[in-house]
C-alpha positions as CSV (number, residue, x, y, z in Angstrom):
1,X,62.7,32.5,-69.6
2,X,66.0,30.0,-68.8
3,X,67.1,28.6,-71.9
4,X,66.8,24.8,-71.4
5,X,70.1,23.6,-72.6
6,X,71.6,25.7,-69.5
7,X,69.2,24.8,-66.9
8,X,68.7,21.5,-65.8
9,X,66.3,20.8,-63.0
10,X,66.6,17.7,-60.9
11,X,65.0,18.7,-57.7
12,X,62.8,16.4,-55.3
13,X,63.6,13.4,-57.4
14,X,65.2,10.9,-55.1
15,X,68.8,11.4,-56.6
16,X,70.6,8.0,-55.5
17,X,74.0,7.5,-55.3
18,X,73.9,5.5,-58.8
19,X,72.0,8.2,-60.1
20,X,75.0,11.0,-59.4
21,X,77.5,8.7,-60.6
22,X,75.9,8.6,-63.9
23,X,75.0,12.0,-64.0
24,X,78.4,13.1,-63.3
25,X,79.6,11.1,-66.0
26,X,77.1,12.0,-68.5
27,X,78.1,15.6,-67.8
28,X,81.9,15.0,-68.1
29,X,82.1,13.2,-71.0
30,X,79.2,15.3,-72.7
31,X,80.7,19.0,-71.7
32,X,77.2,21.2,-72.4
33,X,76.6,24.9,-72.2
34,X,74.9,24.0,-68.6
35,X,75.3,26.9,-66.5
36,X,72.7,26.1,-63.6
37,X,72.2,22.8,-62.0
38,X,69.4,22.4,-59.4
39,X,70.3,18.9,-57.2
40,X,67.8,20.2,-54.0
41,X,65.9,18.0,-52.3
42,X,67.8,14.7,-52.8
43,X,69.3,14.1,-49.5
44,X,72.5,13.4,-51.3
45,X,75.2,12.2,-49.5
46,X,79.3,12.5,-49.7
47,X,79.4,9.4,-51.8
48,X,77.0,10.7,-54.4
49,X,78.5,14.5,-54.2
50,X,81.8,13.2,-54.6
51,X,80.3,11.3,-58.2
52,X,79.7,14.9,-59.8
53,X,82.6,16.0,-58.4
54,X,84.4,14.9,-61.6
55,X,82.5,17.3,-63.9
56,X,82.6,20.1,-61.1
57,X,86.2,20.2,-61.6
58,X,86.5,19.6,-65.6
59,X,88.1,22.5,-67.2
60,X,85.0,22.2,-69.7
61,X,82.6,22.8,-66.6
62,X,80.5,26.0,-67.4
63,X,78.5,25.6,-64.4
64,X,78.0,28.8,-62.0
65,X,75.3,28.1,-60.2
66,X,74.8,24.5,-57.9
67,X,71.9,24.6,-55.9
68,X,71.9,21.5,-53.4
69,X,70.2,21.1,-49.8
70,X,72.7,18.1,-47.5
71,X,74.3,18.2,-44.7
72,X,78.0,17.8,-45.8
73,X,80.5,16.2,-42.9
74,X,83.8,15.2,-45.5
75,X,82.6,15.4,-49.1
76,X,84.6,18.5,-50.9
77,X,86.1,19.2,-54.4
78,X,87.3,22.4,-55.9
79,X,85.3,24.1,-58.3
């Protein structure tokens, strides 16, 4: 069994735009012990990818495993 402060489970749920930007944000200023972040199913675009890139790239960023399902054209960061 996943311990639930290090899996966090976002699938299928219509992930806006808005709704990465806060999430991102939430993540960055909250640094957690989450190690696995499931975003599939959102159609997420550049714009809202780009939004968590913030936390992706925070030294604090514990994250190893970002499951997402987009077609990417521009959007990168380095994490």
């Amino acid at each position: 069994i996943k311990n639930p402060n290090q899996y966090m489970v976002l699938k299928v749920c219509s992930l806006s735009e808005e709704g990465c930007k806060t999430l991102g944000s939430a993540l960055k200023s909250n640094p957690s012990k989450l190690t696995e972040l499931d975003l599939s199913h959102n159609n997420l675009q550049d714009s809202g990818f780009l939004h968590l890139c913030g936390f992706l790239e925070s030294p604090d960023c514990k994250l190893q495993t970002l499951r997402i399902w987009w077609r990417v054209h521009t959007a990168s960061c380095r994490f």
